[in-house]
N, C-alpha and C positions, 0 to 999 in steps of 0.2 A: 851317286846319291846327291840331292840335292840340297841347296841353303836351308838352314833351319831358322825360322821366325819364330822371336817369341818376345815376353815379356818380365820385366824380374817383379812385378806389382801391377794394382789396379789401384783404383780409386773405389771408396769401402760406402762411400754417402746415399752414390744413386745418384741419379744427372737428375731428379726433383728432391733427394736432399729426405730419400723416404727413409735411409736407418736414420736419421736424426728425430724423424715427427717419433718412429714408433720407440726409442728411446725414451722420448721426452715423456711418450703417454706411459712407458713402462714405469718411470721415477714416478710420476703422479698416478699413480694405481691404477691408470685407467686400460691397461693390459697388462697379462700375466707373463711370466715367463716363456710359455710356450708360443705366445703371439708373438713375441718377439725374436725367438730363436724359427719360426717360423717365415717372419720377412726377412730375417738373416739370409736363409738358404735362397729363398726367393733371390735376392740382389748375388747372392753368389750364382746361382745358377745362372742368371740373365746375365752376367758378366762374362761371366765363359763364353756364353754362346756367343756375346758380342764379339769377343775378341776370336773366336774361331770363324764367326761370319765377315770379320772382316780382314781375317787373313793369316792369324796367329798359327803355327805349326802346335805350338805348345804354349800353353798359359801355365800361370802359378799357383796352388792353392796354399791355403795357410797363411796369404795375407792378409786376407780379410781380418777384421777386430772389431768387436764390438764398444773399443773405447782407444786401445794403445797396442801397441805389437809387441812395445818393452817390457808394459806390464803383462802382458798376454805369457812372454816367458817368463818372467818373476813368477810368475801362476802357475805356470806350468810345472816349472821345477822345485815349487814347494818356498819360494822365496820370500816368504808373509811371513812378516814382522806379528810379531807377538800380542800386539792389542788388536789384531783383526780376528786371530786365529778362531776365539770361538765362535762370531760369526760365520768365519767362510767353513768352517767344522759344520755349523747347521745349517746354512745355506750359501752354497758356493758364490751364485751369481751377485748375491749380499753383499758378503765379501769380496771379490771382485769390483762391484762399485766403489762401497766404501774405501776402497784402497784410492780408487780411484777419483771421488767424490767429499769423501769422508761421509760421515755416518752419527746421525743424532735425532736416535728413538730406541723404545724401548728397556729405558736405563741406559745405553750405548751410550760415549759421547769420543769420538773418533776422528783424529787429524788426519788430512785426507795425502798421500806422499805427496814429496816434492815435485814438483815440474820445471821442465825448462828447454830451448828449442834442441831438435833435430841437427845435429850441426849446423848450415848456416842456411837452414829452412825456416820458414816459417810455421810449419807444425812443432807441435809441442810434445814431449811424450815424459809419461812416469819415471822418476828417479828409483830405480831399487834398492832398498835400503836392508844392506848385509853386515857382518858382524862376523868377528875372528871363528867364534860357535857355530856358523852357518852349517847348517846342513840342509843336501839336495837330494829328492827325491819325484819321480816322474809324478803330477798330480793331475788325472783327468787325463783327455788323450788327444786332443783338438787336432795337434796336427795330420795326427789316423784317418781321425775321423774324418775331416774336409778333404782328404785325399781320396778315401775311400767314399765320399759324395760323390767327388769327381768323378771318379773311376766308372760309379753304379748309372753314371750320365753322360759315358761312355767320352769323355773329355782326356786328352792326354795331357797330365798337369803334373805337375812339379814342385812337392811341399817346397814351401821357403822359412827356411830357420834365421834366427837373428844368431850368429854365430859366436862360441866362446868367448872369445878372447874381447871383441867388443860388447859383449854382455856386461863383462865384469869392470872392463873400462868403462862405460858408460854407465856405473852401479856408485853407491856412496857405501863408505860404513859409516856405521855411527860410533865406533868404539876409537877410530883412529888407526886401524889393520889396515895389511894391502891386500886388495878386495882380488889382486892376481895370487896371493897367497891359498886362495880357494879353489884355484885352477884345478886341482887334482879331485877334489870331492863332486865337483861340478861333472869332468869329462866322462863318469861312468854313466851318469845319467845321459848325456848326448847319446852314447854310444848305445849303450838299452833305446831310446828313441829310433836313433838310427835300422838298430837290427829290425825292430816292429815294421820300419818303413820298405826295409827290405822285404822282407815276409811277405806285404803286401801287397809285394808288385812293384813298387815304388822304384821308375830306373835311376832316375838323378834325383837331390837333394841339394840345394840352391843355402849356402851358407852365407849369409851377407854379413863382411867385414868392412865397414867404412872407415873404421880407425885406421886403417891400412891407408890413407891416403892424408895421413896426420903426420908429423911429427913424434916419431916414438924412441923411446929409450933402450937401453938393451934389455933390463927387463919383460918390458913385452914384446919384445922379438925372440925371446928366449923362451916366452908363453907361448910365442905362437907355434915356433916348431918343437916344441912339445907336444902342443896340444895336437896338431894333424897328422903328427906321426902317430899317435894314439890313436886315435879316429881313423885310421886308414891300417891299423893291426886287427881291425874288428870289422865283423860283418858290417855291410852298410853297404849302400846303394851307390852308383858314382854320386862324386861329390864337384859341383862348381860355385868355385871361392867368387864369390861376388864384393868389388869395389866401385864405389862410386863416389861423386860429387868433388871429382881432382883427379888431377895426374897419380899414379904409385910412386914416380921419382924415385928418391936413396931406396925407397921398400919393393922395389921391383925383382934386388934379388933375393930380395925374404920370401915375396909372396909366389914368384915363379920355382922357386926351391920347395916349396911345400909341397907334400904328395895327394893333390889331387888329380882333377879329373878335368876339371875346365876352370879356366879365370876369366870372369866379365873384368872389361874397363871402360871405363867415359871415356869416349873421345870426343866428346862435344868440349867439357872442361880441359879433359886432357887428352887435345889435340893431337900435340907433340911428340907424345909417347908413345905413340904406333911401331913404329922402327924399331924401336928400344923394347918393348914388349915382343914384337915377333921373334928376336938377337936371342932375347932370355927366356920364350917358350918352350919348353920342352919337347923333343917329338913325339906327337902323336896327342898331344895334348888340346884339348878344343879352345877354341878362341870365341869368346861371345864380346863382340864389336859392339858396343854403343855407342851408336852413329846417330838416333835422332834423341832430342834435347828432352829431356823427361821431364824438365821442368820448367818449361816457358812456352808461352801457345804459338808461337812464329811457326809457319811450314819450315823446311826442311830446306836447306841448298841440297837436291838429291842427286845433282850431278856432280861436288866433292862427295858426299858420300858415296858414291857409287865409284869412285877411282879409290877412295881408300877401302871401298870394301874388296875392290877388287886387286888392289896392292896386296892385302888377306889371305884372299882366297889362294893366290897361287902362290903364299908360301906354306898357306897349313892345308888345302886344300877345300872343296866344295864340301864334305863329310865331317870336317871339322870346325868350320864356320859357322856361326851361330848370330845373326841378326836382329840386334835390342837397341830398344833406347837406353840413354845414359845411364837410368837411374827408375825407379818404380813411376809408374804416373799418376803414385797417390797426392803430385802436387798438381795436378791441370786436371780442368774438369772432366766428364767423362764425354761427351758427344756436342761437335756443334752445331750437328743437324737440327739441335732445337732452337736456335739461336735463328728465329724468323722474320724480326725487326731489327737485326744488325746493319747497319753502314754495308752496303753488298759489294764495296772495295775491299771496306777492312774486311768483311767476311772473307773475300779470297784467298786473303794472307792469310790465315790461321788455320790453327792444327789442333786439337784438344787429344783424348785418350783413344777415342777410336780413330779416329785420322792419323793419330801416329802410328797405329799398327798396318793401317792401310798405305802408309810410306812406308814401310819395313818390306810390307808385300812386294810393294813395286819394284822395292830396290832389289830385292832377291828376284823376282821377276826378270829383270835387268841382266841382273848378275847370269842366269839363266839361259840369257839370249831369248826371253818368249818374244815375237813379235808385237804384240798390240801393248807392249811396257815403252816402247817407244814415244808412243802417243801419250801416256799420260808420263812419262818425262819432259813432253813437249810441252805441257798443259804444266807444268809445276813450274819449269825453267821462264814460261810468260808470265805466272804469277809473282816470282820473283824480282824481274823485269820491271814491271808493272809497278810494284812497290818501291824501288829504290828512282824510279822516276816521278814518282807524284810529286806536283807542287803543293802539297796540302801538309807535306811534313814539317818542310824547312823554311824557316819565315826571318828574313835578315831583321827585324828590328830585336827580336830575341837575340839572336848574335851578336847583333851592335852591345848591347845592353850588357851580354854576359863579357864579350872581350874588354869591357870597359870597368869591370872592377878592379880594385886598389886592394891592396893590404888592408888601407885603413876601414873599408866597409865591413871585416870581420872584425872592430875593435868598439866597446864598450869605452862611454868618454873617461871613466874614472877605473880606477880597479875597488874591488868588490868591499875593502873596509871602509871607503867615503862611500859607494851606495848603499851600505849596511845603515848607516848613521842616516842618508838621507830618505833610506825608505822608513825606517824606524821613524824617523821625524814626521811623516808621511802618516802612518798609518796606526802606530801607538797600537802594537798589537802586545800581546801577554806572553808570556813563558807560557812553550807548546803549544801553539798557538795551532789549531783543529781547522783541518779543511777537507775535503774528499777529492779522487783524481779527476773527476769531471761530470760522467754520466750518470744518470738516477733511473730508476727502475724503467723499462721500456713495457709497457704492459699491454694486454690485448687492447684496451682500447687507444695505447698509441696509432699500435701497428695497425689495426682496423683502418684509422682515422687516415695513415698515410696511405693504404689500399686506396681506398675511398677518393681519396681526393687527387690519385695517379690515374686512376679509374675513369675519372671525371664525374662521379658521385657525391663528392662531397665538393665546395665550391672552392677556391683560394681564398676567400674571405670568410666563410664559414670555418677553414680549416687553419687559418692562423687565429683567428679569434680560438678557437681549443687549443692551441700550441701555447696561446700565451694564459689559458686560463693552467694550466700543466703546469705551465713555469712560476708562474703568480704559486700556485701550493707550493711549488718545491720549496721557493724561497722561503717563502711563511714555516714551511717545515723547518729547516735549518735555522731558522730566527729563534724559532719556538726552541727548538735543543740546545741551541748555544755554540752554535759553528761559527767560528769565527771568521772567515774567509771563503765565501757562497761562491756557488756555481749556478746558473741557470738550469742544468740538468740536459742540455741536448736533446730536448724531444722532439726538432725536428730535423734531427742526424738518424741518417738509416743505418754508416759505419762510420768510423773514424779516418775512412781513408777514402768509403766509397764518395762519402758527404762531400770532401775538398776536390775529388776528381770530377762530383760531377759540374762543378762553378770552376772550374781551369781548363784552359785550353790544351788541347793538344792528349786530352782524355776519352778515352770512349769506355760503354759500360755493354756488358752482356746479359740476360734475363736469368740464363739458368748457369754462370758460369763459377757454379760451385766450389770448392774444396776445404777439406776439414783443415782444423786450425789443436782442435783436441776433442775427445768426444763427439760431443755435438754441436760443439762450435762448430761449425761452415761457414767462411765468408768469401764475399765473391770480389776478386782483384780487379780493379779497374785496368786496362789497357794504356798504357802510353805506346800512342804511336806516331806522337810528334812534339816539335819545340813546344812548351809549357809555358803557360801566360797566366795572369791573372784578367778578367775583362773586368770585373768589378770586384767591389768588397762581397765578402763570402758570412761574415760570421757578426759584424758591427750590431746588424739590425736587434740579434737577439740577445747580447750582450748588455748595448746598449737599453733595452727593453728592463731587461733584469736587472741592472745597477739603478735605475729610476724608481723602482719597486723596493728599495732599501737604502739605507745609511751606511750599512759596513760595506767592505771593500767585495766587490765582483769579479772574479777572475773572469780574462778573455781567452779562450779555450782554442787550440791550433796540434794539428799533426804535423809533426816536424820533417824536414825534408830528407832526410834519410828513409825515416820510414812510411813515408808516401813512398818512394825509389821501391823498397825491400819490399812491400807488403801490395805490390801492384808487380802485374806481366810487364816489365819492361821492354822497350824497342832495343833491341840489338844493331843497328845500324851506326851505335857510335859507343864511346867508352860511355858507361854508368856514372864516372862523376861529373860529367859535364848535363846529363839529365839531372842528377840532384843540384846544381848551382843552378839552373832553370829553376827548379821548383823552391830554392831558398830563395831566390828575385820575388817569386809570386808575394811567399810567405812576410817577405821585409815590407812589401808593400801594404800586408794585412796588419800586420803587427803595427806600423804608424799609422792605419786608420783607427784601433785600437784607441791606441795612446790618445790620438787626437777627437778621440770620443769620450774621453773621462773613464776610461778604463787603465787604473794604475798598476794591475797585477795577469800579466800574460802565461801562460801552462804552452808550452811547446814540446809536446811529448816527443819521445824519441826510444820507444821502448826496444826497437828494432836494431838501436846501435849496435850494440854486441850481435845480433845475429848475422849482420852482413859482413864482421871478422872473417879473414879470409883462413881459412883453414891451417894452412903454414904459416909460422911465425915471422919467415924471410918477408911475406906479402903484409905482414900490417900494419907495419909502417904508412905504406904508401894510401893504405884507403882509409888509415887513421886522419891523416892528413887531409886528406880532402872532405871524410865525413865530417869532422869537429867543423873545419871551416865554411863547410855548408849552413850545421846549425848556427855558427856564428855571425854567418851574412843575414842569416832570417832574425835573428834575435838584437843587432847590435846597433839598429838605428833610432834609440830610446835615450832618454834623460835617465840620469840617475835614479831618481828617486822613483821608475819605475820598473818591477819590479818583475824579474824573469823566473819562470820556475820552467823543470820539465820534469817529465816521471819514463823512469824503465825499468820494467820487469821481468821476473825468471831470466835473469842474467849474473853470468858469474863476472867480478869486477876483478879481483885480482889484479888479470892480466894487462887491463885496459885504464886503470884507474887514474893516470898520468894524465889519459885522450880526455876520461871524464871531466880532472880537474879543467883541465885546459877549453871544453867546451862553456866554461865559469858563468854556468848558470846561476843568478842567486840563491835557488834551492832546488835542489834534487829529491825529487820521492822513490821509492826505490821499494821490489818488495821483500819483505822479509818474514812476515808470520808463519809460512809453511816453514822455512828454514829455522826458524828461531830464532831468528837475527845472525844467524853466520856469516851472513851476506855482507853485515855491516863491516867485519873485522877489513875488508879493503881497507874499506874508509878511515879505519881506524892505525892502522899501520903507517899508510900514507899520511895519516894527522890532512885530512882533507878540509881544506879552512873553509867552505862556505858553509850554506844550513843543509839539510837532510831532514826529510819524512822518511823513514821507517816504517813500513806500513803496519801493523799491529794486527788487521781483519784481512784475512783469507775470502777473499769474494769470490772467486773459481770453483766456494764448497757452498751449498747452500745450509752448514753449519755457523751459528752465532754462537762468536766467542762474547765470554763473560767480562764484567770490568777486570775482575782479579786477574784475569788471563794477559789481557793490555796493561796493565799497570808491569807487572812482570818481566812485559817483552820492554817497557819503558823504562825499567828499574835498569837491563842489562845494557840498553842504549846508555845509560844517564852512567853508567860506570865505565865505557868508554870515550863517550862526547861529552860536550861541558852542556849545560843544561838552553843554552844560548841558541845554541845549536840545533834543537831537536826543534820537526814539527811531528805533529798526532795524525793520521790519512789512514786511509786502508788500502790496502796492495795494489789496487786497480780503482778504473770506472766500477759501477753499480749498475750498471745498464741490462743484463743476465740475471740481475738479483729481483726476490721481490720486494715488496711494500714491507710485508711485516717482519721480515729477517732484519729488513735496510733499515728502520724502525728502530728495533732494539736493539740493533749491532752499532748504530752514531750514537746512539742515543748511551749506547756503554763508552764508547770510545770519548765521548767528551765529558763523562762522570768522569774517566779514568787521567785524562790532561788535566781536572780540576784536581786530582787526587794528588798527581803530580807535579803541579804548580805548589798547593799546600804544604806538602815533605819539601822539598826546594825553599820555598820561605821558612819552614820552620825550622 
């Protein structure tokens, strides 16, 4: 019997990004639910086929979603919180949104759940929100049913379940219960799922446990072999325990002790653990090897792969081997065949979602002994070659530049209570003083206007004169409501990250190189695939533009270098933090052109810090250390009395709050609305001495909260922080939002700082 190729995911968007269009027109009425659950099957079905045309033995189904896979199971199993319930009672897909959206019509007015990253991805997915009461029951049948599409599509697919035990770890309660304390009311439901998939035909059943590759406590290791000795007393189809994004280390002999059927591991992340994984395999137990990199677009070194697959094979044998990427490929886009104006070097090196399946082939090919797998080992091994020789990578003045920082380039001249006093002296701003995180509504005739003028339809001078008549309103908006610390609005930023990669060196960009971020956010990663430079100032011009157009103060708007690193395809040819100190050089340089343009208030966002936390707590020190002092070489070549902020969001602080101080930013925004400000209590324990936004408006929901709502969430800040402390923001950019939400949601939020300035003085 021969190697089996497969995949544990796809990618759910569409290599043109079409569930997101028929999404969007579904939220704006302009199709029903049947058109949408109709392009659904479409991309599902055109997925399969892809991944079987290009070499897959077996694909997944069931991962597909039409928004989150978390929330998909919260849904499934009846996990809806109590202010949704009568909607999704009357209409499911309703509810389903709104859980995931929030929801405000028809008398409705509905907070939309928490969010926050994928362990240390960049996708985002729904918080479930349980309670000591919870009760589960199967709701709808999605996983049947996408199986049994497959099936009727004559596809050999393999539902993929998000598994118990990280279900509930990865869940909140709201009451202050332990959400493993549910373990028991939850596993009849699996096991009823389970049996239906059996019925169906259904041979294997792909259970993915990433907490498995965490640090965990005895409790949930107590959960866990509970829970699969449960699951494996009951009918049910074989089961393979799926891990990814790390080594299993200490939990190798948790997760090899379980009674299953098959265990995937990354061996892209966790290389190392091959040996130690085959020692603790069980016999007879299948082995599914993730050997190519499920989340970064580099080809494949497929000649190590092909000696550890073949290490594998002849201890569990060719019938027991199972060839996958690390991890699902809902983080790289789907196909780079379309990618037809690429750099046709860099094209060579790269691998997206169907190339990596077509490296699994080969490598099982290989493994095989077929003849003509030769040839395209030959052809991958020159690729490779070819890449680590270009002189277009490595550029000595970059090197000089970076071996030649000091200590002192990551140090602020004064610490943060002489620049309090001299920014304050500076700027004579009020208690709560109202500002927003950067961007303003991107609207059809933005994005026309940048078509147009990429196009060569619209001229560069026709198309900055609209950039600047865009910006000219925003400010006059903000004048007019009483913001006291303006943004230009970035309307001619396409992303936040794609805008800075495309003015630095050592960036390249691809046309369709998609992936979801939540829903139908999609944005496309720029490429680093060599030493990072700045050739010129990036950001001065419009800055500069917009502080000329007013009297109050203008922030100068910047992506910080960590999450430029995080939020782009990194180059793997050297350690990650020595590409983020490249790209804080860039940033230091931007930042004193800045300054030296009469810009006294810089935003260096960093939302991404917490998501590139390394999974194990042994590792965070080390990339703590290098990411604060990253942001700290971008931010620290400034006088006092000018003024640094950054913002990060859907991030838990806790654990990190030390790194945050230490990055001593003069004010942090941070979000908190969805949460209630829970977020804040870090800050609050730590007694965090600089300022804080708390963001009060949920931008992620096209719901506008009321003043009363913001005064509230400001009432609970002002009972933890001293009133000195607090600034007014909204969780995010505004850039996904529209004109009339953005309108009345600033226009509450600085009724609501007036409200709270006057209780304060009174």
């Amino acid at each position: 019997m021969s190697t089996t190729t497969t995949t544990l995911g796809f990618p759910r968007i569409g290599a043109k990004r079409e569930l997101k269009r028929a999404l969007e027109a579904h939220w704006r009425g302009e199709i029903d639910a049947a058109s949408l659950q109709a392009t659904a099957r479409d991309l599902r079905r055109r997925h399969w086929t892809l991944q079987r045309d290009a070499g897959a033995d077996v694909a997944p189904c069931n991962d597909f979603s039409l928004y989150d896979h978390v929330l998909d199971t919260a849904f499934l199993f009846d996990a809806i919180p109590q202010r949704y319930r009568q909607l999704a009672d009357a209409d499911p897909l309703a509810g389903y949104f709104a859980m995931a959206r929030g929801h405000q019509r028809d008398g409705l007015d509905l907070r939309a759940l928490e969010m926050t990253k994928w362990f240390d991805t960049n996708y985002h997915y729904l918080v479930p929100e349980l309670d000591a009461g919870q009760q589960f029951r199967l709701r709808g049948d999605k996983p049947l049913a996408e199986y049994l599409e497959a099936k009727a599509l004559d596809f050999d697919a393999r539902p993929v379940l998000l598994g118990p035990v990280s279900f509930l770890r990865l869940a909140k309660t709201t009451d202050g219960s332990d959400a493993l304390a549910l373990l028991d009311r939850l596993l009849p439901v699996y096991t009823e799922l389970l049996g239906r998939l059996a019925d169906a035909g259904a041979a294997w059943v792909q259970l993915d446990e990433p907490v498995l590759v965490q640090d965990l406590d005895d409790a949930t290791r107590a959960a866990f072999q509970h829970a699969y000795a449960t699951l494996a007393a009951r009918k049910r189809p074989k089961l393979l325990l799926a891990t990814y994004f790390g080594a299993l280390g200490d939990n190798l002999p948790l997760a090899a002790s379980l009674p299953v059927d098959g265990l995937h591991v990354d061996l892209v992340r966790g290389l190392d653990q091959l040996d130690a994984v085959l020692n603790a395999l069980p016999d007879g137990r299948v082995l599914s090897a993730g050997l190519i990199d499920g989340r970064n677009i580099w080809r494949s070194n497929l000649d190590n792969a092909l000696v550890l697959a073949r290490h594998a094979r002849d201890r569990v044998g060719n019938d027991k081997l199972w060839l996958a990427p690390s991890c699902s490929l809902l983080h790289v886009p789907v196909d780079l065949d379309h990618e037809k104006s690429l750099d046709a070097e860099l094209h060579s090196w790269l691998s997206f979602a169907k190339q990596k399946v077509g490296e699994l082939r080969l490598l099982a090919d290989a493994l095989a002994g077929k003849p003509d797998a030769e040839a395209g080992l030959a052809d991958a091994r020159a690729r490779i070659v070819l890449r680590k020789q270009s002189a277009r990578v490595h550029r000595a003045e970059v090197a000089a530049r970076l071996d030649a920082l000091t200590a002192s380039d990551a140090q602020r001249i004064s610490a943060f209570p002489a620049r309090r006093d001299a920014q304050q002296a500076r700027f004579k701003l009020p208690l709560f003083p109202t500002t927003t995180i950067g961007s303003f509504p991107q609207t059809l005739d933005v994005r026309e206007a940048r078509a147009a003028n990429k196009s060569g339809k619209l001229s560069d001078t026709d198309y900055e004169a609209f950039l600047e008549a865009e910006t000219a309103k925003c400010v006059r908006f903000q004048e007019e409501i009483g913001i006291d610390v303006l943004v230009h609005g970035e309307f001619e930023r396409n992303d936040m990250v794609e805008y800075f990669g495309e003015l630095l060196d050592g960036f390249a960009f691809t046309k369709n190189g998609w992936v979801q971020s939540y829903g139908s956010r999609c944005v496309k990663p720029p490429v680093i695939w060599g030493d990072v430079s700045r050739p010129a100032p990036m950001t001065v011009r419009w800055s500069q533009y917009a502080q000329s157009l007013t009297k109050l103060p203008m922030k100068g708007m910047l992506t910080g270098p960590v999450t430029i690193l995080q939020w782009s395809f990194v180059r793997d040819d050297q350690e990650r933090s020595r590409t983020c100190r490249q790209i804080a050089l860039a940033l230091r340089d931007e930042v004193r052109d800045l300054e030296a343009a009469g810009i006294g208030i810089v935003q260096i966002d960093e939302p991404a810090l917490r998501e590139g936390l390394p999974l194990r707590r042994a590792d965070w020190k080390h990339y703590l250390d290098w990411a604060v002092e990253s942001f700290r070489i971008s931010a620290s070549a400034v006088r006092d009395d000018t003024q640094i902020h950054t913002h990060m969001c859907y991030s838990e602080f806790n654990d990190i709050i030390e790194a945050v101080a230490a990055m001593d930013a003069d004010v942090i925004s941070i979000e908190t609305s969805r949460s209630r400000m829970e977020l804040l209590d870090a800050f609050v324990q730590f007694r965090y001495p600089n300022e804080i936004g708390p963001g009060v408006y949920d931008i992620h929901s096209p719901r506008v909260p009321n003043k009363r709502e913001m005064v509230e969430l400001l009432e609970k800040a002002t009972a933890v922080l001293a009133p000195q402390q607090l600034w007014v923001n909204p969780d995010c950019g505004l850039k996904t939002r529209g004109w009339p939400e953005t309108r009345a949601a600033l226009t509450a939020l600085v009724e609501a700082a007036r409200e709270m300035r006057a209780k304060v003085s009174a």
